[in-house]
N, C-alpha and C positions, 0 to 999 in steps of 0.2 A: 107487824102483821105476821099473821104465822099459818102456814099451807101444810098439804102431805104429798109428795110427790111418788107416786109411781111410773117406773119405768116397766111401757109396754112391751118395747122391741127395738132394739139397735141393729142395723144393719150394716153392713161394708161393701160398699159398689164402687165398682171402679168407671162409671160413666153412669150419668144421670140424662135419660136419655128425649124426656120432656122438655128439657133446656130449648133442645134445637129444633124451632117451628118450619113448617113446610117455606114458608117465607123464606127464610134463613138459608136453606136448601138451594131455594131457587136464586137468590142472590151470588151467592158460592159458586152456583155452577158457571151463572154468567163471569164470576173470576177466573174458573178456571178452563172458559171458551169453550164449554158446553153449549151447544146450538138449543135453539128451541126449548130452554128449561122452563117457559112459562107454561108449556104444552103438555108436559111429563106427566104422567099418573102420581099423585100423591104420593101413593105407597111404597112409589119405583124412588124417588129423589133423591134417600139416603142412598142407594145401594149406586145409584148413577152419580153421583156426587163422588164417594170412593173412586170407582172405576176412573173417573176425570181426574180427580188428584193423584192416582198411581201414573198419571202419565207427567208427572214433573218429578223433580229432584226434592225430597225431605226439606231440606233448607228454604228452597222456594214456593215451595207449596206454604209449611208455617208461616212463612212473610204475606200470602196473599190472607190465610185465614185470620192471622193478628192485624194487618190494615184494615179486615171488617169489620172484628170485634173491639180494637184498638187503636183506630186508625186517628180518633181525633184528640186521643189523650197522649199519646207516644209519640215521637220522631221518628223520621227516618231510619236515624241511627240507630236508636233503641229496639226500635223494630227491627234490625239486622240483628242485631248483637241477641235479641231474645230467642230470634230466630236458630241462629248458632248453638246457641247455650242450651235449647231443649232437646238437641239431639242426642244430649252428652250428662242432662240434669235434668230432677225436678222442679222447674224455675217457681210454678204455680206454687210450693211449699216454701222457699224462701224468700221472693220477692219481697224487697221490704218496703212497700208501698200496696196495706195488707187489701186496701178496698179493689183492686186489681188481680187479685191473688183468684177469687172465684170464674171471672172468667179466664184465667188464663189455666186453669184446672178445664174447664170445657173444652177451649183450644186444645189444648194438649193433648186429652183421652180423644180427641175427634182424631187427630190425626195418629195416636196411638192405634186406634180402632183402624183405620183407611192404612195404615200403614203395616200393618200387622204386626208391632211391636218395635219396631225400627225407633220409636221413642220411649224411652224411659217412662211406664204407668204411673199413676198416681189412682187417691185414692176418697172417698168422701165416705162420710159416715155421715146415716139416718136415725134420728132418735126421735122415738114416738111413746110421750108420755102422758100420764094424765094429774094434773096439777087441782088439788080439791082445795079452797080458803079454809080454812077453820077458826076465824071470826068474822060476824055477820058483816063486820065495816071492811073486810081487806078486800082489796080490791083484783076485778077479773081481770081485767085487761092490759095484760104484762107487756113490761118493753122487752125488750134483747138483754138488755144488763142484767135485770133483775131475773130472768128466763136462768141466764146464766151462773147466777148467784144463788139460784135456789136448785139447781144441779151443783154447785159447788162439792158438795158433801157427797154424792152419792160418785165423786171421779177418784181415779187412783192418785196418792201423792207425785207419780210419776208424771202426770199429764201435766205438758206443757204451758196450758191456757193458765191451770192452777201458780207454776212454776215463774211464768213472768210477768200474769198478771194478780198477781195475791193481793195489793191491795186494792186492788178496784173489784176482784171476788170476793174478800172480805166486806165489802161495804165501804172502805175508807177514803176510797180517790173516783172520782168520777172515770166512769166508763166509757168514753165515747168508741174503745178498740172493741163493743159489745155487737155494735152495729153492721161489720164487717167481720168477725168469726164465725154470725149465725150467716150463712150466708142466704137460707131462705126461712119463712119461719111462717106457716100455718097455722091457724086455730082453729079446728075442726069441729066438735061440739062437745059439749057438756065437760068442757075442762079440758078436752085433749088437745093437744100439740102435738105437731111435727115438726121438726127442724134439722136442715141439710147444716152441716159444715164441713171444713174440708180433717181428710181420715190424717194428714199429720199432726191437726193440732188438739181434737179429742179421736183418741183409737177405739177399736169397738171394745178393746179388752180393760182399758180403762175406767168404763162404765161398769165400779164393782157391788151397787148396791141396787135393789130394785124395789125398794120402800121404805122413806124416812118423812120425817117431817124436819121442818127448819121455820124460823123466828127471823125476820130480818125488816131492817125500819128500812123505809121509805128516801130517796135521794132524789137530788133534781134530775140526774138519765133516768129513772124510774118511771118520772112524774112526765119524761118527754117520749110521747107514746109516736 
C-alpha cells in the first residue's frame, strides 16, 4: 500500500494540560487534605491543587500524586524509590517499563509545574499530519505501528525510535513497542492525525521532512486496529 504523508506541525510542550480532568483535580486535592474540593470552582482547582501541594516536601508530595496515578500497578517500594529518583532525573524518559512512561511524564511536569522547577522538566512532542492513500484498496484506518512506519522516513537518522527500533520501523519484526510510544493518537478528518509522544524519543528537530510518500505491506500490528 503506498500513502503521501504530510507533515502539518510539530510542536514541543512541556505539559499537556488536557491530560488532568477537573475530576483528577478534585481527587488530589482530597490527598493532599484540601477541605471542601468537591465545592471549588472548576477553574480555581488547578491553581488550589498547587497551593496544597506547596505545603509538603517534593518527595512526599510525588508519592501522593504516583499512588493516584499508580497506585495499583507499582509498590510501595517502587513508589518510594520513583519518588526519590524524580527529584534528581527524568525517570518518565527511561523507565523501562515503556507503557508507564506516559503517565509518569504527567506526574512529573504536574509537579514540575506546582513546584516551580524543583523537578527536572521533561518534554512531549505534537505531530499533526496529514496522511492521503494512493491506491484505492489501502487502507484508512491506521494502527500505531504502521502510523509509525510511515513517519519512519520523514525522522532524522538520529532519532532514537528509528535507532532501537529499526526492524519493526522497517516492517520486519512485529511492533507491539508502537502502541506505547504514540502515547495518544487522533484522527481528525480527511486523513489528518495528531499524535502525542513523549519529546525524548522523537524531538521536534528530528522531524526533517515535511512531504514524502512511502510503500509499505501490510503486518499482523497493522491489521490489529
Amino acid at each position: 500500500m503506498k500513502y503521501k504523508i504530510n507533515i502539518e506541525k510539530v510542536q514541543n510542550v512541556d505539559e499537556i494540560k488536557e491530560y488532568w480532568t477537573n475530576e483528577d483535580y478534585i481527587q488530589l486535592l482530597k490527598k493532599f487534605d484540601f477541605p471542601d474540593a468537591e465545592e471549588s470552582d472548576g477553574e480555581n482547582l488547578r491553581e488550589l491543587l498547587f497551593m496544597a501541594i506547596s505545603d509538603f516536601e517534593p518527595g512526599e508530595a510525588a508519592k501522593l500524586v504516583l499512588d493516584y496515578k499508580l497506585g495499583e500497578e507499582l509498590s510501595e517500594g517502587q513508589i518510594e524509590q520513583i519518588s526519590n529518583d524524580m527529584l534528581i532525573d527524568t525517570v518518565c524518559e527511561e523507565y523501562p517499563e515503556m507503557e508507564l512512561q506516559s503517565r509518569l511524564f504527567h506526574v512529573n511536569q504536574l509537579l514540575f509545574k506546582a513546584y516551580n522547577g524543583k523537578f527536572p522538566s521533561s518534554s512531549a512532542t505534537i505531530i499533526h499530519f496529514t496522511i492521503t492513500p494512493l491506491n484505492t484498496d489501502a487502507d484508512s484506518d491506521l494502527s500505531k505501528a504502521t502510523l509509525l512506519r510511515l513517519l519512519n522516513d520523514g525522522l532524522s537518522d538520529r532519532n532514537i525510535v528509528k535507532r532501537l527500533f529499526e526492524e519493526q520501523m522497517n516492517g520486519n519484526a512485529e511492533f507491539l513497542e508502537a502502541e506505547n510510544i504514540i502515547w495518544d493518537l487522533q484522527f481528525l478528518e480527511n486523513g489528518q492525525y495528531k499524535i502525542i509522544t513523549s519529546g525524548n524519543l522523537i524531538k521536534k528537530d528530528e522531524v526533517i521532512a515535511s512531504e514524502w510518500e512511502k510503500e509499505i505491506e501490510e503486518t499482523g500490528d497493522d491489521l490489529d486496529k
